[in-house]
C-alpha positions, 0 to 999 in steps of 0.5 A: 572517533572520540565519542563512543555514543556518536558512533553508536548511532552512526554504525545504527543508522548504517545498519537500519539502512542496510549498508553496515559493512562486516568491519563496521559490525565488529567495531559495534561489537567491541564498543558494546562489549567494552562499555557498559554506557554503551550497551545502556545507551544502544537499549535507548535507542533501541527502545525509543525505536520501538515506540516510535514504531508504535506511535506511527500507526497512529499518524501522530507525532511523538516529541523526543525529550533531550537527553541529558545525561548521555554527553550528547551535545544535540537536542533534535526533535524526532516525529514519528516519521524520522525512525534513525537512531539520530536522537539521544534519548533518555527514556527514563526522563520521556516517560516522566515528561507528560509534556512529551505526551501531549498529542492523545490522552491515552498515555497509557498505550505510550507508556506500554510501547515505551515497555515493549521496547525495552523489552525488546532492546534486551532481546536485540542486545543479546541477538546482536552478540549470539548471531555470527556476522555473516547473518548481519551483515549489510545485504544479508537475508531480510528475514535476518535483520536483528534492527527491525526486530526491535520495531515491531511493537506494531506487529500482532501475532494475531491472525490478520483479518479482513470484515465483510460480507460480499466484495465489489468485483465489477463497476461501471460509470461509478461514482461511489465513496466506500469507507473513505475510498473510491469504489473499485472491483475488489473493495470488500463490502461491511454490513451496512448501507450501500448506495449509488447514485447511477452506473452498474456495480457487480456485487458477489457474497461470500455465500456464492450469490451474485447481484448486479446492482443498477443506480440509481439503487439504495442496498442494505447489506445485512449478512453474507446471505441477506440483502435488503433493496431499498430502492432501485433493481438488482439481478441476482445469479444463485448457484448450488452452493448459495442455495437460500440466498434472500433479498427483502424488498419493501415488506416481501421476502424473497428466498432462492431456491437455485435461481436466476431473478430480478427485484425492482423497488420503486415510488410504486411497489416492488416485484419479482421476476424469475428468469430461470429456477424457482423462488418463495415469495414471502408477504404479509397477509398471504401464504409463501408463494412459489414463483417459477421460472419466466413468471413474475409478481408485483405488490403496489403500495396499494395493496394491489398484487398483480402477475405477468410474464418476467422481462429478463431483458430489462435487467443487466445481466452477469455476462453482458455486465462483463462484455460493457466493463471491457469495452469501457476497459478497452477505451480507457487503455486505448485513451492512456496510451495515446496520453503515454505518447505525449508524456514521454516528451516531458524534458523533465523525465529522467527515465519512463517505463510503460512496463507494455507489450513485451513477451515473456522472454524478453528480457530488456525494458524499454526506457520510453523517454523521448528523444530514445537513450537505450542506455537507460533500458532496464534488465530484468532478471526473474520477472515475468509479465503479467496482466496490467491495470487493463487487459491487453496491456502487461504490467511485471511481476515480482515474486521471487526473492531475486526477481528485480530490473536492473538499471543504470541512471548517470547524471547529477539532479537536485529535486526528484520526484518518483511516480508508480503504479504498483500492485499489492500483494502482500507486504512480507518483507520489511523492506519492500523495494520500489527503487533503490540505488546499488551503494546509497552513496552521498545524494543517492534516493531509497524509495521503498514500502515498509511491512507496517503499510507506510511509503519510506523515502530517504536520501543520504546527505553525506559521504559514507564515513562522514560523521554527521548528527544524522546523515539522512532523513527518513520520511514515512508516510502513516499507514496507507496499505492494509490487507484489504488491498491486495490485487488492487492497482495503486498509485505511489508517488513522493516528491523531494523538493531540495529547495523548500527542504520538503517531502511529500508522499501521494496516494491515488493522486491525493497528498498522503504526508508532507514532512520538512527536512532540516537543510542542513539533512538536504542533499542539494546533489542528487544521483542514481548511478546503478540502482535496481526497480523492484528490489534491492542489489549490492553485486559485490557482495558474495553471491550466496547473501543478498538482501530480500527486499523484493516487491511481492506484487506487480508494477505497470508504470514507473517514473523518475523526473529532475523536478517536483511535481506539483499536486495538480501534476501527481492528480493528472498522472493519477487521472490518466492512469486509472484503471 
C-alpha cells in the first residue's frame, strides 16, 4: 500500500476488532519502527480514541477536526458512537478548535481526555513493541488487549459504589418510576420519598429490617435503620440483628425492640400493632410506652389515644407476599409461553431460542422456529442451566471463560434485527459477547457489551484486505448498565436497517439510540455462517489462545429476524416477555 498512514488505520481497526492476524501485527511493527510520522500519527489516533471514550459516557457527540497535515485526503466527522481509527486527526488543531467543542461549556474535562490519551498513546507505543505477538495477536487473552487499554480514560481506580439504604426484593400489581426506571425486585432504594399508588412492595433495609408496604402508601426512606410512613400501612419483620429499627408515623416514633409489627397512617391517626416481640411507642406529651405482643394503640388527629387487640390479619405478611408473587409469576410464565408458541411462526425469524426446559446434561439448544431446522440447533459447551426471569423456566448461564453456544446460521439477508433477554452480572470483560460470527467476514454482525455499559453493534462492509476508509461502522449505544443492575432481567435489542442506513439500539423496549450510517458503510448483504452466542470463537486458532469474550451473567431468550422490527414490535417482544 503506498500510503503508510492509511494502513495504519487499516491494521487499527482490525486489531480493535479482534482479527488482526500474527502477519498483520509484524507489518504494524515495521511501519511504526521505520517511520517516525507513523509512530506520530498512531499516538493521534490513539489519543483521540481515548477522548472519545471519555465524551461516550456523556452521551454527546464530539466533532473530529480534519486533519491537514497528515497527507490524508478524507475528512470524516466521527461522533461519539464510531470509535474506529477511520478519522485522521491532528489533536494539536482539536484542541485549539473551541468550535469542535461546542456540545458543553465544560472545555476543561475535554481538554483533560485529550491529555489523558496522550499520555496513554505513549504507554501503548511502548506496550505495542515490548509484548511478544502471541499476547496480541487476533483471538488472544482479552485481558491482553493493548487497544483498549488506550480507551480507558472513563475507567476509575476507585472502588465501584452503589448509594442506598434499603433494595426493593419483591412487588406485586406495581406501578412505580424509581430514578427514571420501572420499579423492580432489586432496585436499590436512595434516601428520599418512596411512593405507590396501589399493589404490595417488599422493601428490605440494609439494617436486616423487612417492611412490606401496601398502596396506596407514601414512605420516607431516611436512613438504613429509620423510615417515616406518611401514609398508607406497612409490616415490619425485625430480627436480632436489626434490633432498634424505627418508623415515625405522624408525631410518634416507634422503636423495635426484636419484633413483628404493623403501622397504618390515615386522614384519622395513626396506631400500632405488635404482633410478636415488643415495641417502645414514643408520643408527644406522654412517657415511652411499651407495646407487647397482640396489643395495639391508636392516636387520633384529635388527640384521642385508644387501646385494642392487634388484628395481624389485616397486614400482608412476608410469607404470604411471597406466596402472591408466585402465583402472579406462575401466570405470567404460563401466559409467555402460550405467546412463545405463536411467535415462533413469524416468517421473519432466522433463529429462536427459549433457552426452556433442558436438563443440566443436555447439551444441544433447540431452535424453536416453526416450521422445525434442527440445523439451526445450538451446542452448548461449558453452560449450565439456571433459573429464567420466572421460576420453573430456565435461562444459561456463562460464567466461564470457555462457556458459549455454538451455532451455524447459512443464507444471505439484508436488514437484521437481534433480540435478547440478558442477565447482568458484571461487565469484567472488554468485550462482553451476546452474538458474534467465527471470522467477521464481509456482511458478518458482531453484537456485543462493552465494559463502559454501552451496547456495541458492528457489521463489516467489505472483504478483509480491501482497503477502504473505514470498513465497518461501529454503533455504541450511551451507557445503559451501571452496577446497580446486576441480577436484574434486562431486555437488549438493536435494529440494522440496510435500507434507510440506520441502527438503532433498545432497552426494555424503549429506543436507547439511533445512529445513520453513511451508505457507502452499509453492507446491503448480510450473513452469519458459524457464529457463537454468548462468547466468542475463532476454532482455527491454536487451541491454548482464544479471545475471553464471555457474557458474565445468564441469557433466557434470543432472536435473530431478516427484518427491522419496529418500535411497537421491540415494545410487544418486551411486554410479553417481562418478568
Amino acid at each position: 500500500m503506498s500510503d503508510p498512514m492509511q494502513e495504519i488505520e487499516e491494521l487499527l481497526s482490525e486489531w480493535d476488532a479482534g482479527t488482526l492476524s500474527d502477519e498483520g501485527v509484524r507489518r504494524l511493527r515495521e511501519l511504526l519502527r521505520g517511520d517516525e510520522n507513523a509512530r506520530i500519527h498512531f499516538a493521534r489516533l490513539q489519543t483521540f480514541h481515548a477522548a472519545l471514550r471519555s465524551e461516550a459516557g456523556r452521551g454527546e457527540s464530539l466533532v473530529v477536526p480534519a486533519s491537514g497535515d497528515l497527507g490524508s485526503t478524507r475528512n470524516e466527522g466521527g461522533d461519539v458512537s464510531n470509535r474506529g481509527f477511520g478519522a485522521s486527526v491532528d489533536l494539536h488543531a482539536a484542541a485549539r478548535d473551541n468550535r469542535a467543542l461546542s456540545g458543553s461549556t465544560d472545555r476543561s474535562s475535554r481538554t483533560l481526555a485529550f491529555f489523558i490519551g496522550a499520555i496513554a498513546a505513549g504507554l501503548m507505543v511502548f506496550v505495542f513493541f515490548r509484548r511478544p505477538v502471541e499476547d496480541e495477536v487476533a483471538g488472544g487473552n482479552g485481558s491482553r488487549h493493548p487497544t483498549m487499554a488506550t480507551g480507558s480514560a472513563q475507567r476509575s481506580d476507585a472502588e465501584p459504589s452503589s448509594p442506598g439504604v434499603a433494595m426493593v426484593t419483591q412487588v406485586a400489581g406495581v406501578d412505580a418510576m424509581v430514578d427514571g426506571r420501572e420499579l423492580s425486585a432489586g432496585q436499590a432504594l436512595v434516601p428520599g420519598n418512596f411512593e405507590i399508588d396501589e399493589g404490595v412492595v417488599q422493601i428490605e433495609f440494609f439494617c436486616g429490617a423487612t417492611v412490606v408496604l401496601e398502596g396506596p402508601a407514601k414512605l420516607e426512606l431516611v436512613t438504613t435503620d429509620l423510615a417515616r410512613l406518611e401514609r398508607g400501612k406497612l409490616r415490619a419483620q425485625v430480627p436480632p440483628a436489626a434490633l432498634g429499627f424505627t418508623v415515625e408515623a405522624n408525631d410518634t416514633r416507634v422503636v423495635d425492640l426484636g419484633t413483628e409489627f404493623g403501622v397504618v397512617v390515615s386522614d384519622d391517626g395513626m396506631g400500632v400493632e405488635v404482633f410478636e416481640g415488643e415495641v417502645e411507642v414514643h408520643h408527644p406529651g406522654d412517657v415511652a410506652r411499651l407495646l407487647e405482643e397482640g396489643e395495639a394503640v391508636t392516636h387520633g388527629r384529635d388527640g384521642v389515644t385508644a387501646h385494642s387487640d392487634a388484628r395481624p390479619e389485616e397486614f400482608v405478611d412476608v410469607q404470604s407476599f411471597h406466596e402472591k408473587v408466585s402465583a402472579r409469576q406462575l401466570d405470567r410464565y404460563h401466559r409467555w409461553q402460550a405467546w412463545s408458541e405463536s411467535f415462533r411462526h413469524d416468517p421473519r425469524l432466522i433463529a429462536y431460542y427459549d433457552f426452556n426446559n433442558f436438563g443440566r446434561w443436555n447439551r444441544r439448544l433447540r431452535c424453536r422456529i416453526e416450521p422445525v431446522d434442527q440445523e439451526l440447533d445450538g451446542a452448548i459447551v461449558g453452560a449450565v442451566p439456571a433459573e429464567g426471569r420466572w421460576a420453573g423456566k430456565t435461562s444459561l448461564e456463562f460464567k466461564h471463560p470457555g462457556d458459549r453456544v455454538r451455532v451455524s446460521i447459512p443464507g444471505e439477508y439484508r436488514s437484521l434485527s437481534f433480540s435478547a433477554w440478558v442477565r447482568i452480572d458484571s461487565l469484567d470483560r472488554w468485550y462482553n459477547s451476546l452474538f458474534l460470527t467465527d471470522d467477521y467476514n464481509e456482511g458478518e454482525p458482531h453484537w456485543q457489551i462493552l465494559d463502559t455499559g454501552q451496547l456495541y453493534f458492528s457489521v463489516r462492509a467489505f472483504p478483509k484486505g480491501k482497503k477502504k476508509p473505514v470498513n465497518k461502522r461501529k454503533v455504541l449505544s450511551p451507557v445503559f448498565w451501571d452496577p446497580s443492575l446486576s441480577g436484574k432481567w434486562l431486555h437488549l435489542a438493536t435494529t440494522y436497517d440496510v435500507d434507510r442506513c440506520v441502527v438503532r439500539h433498545y432497552l426494555d423496549g424503549e429506543l436507547l439510540h439511533e445512529q445513520a450510517i453513511p451508505k457507502e458503510q452499509v453492507a446491503t448483504n448480510t450473513r452469519f455462517g458459524p457464529s457463537t452466542i454468548g462468547n466468542w470463537t475463532r476454532p482455527y486458532r491454536p487451541d491454548r489462545d482464544f479471545a475471553i469474550r464471555n457474557l458474565n451473567g445468564s441469557i433466557d431468550e434470543f432472536a435473530i429476524f431478516s427484518d427491522v422490527l419496529s418500535a411497537a414490535e421491540i415494545q410487544e417482544i418486551y411486554l410479553h416477555g417481562k418478568p
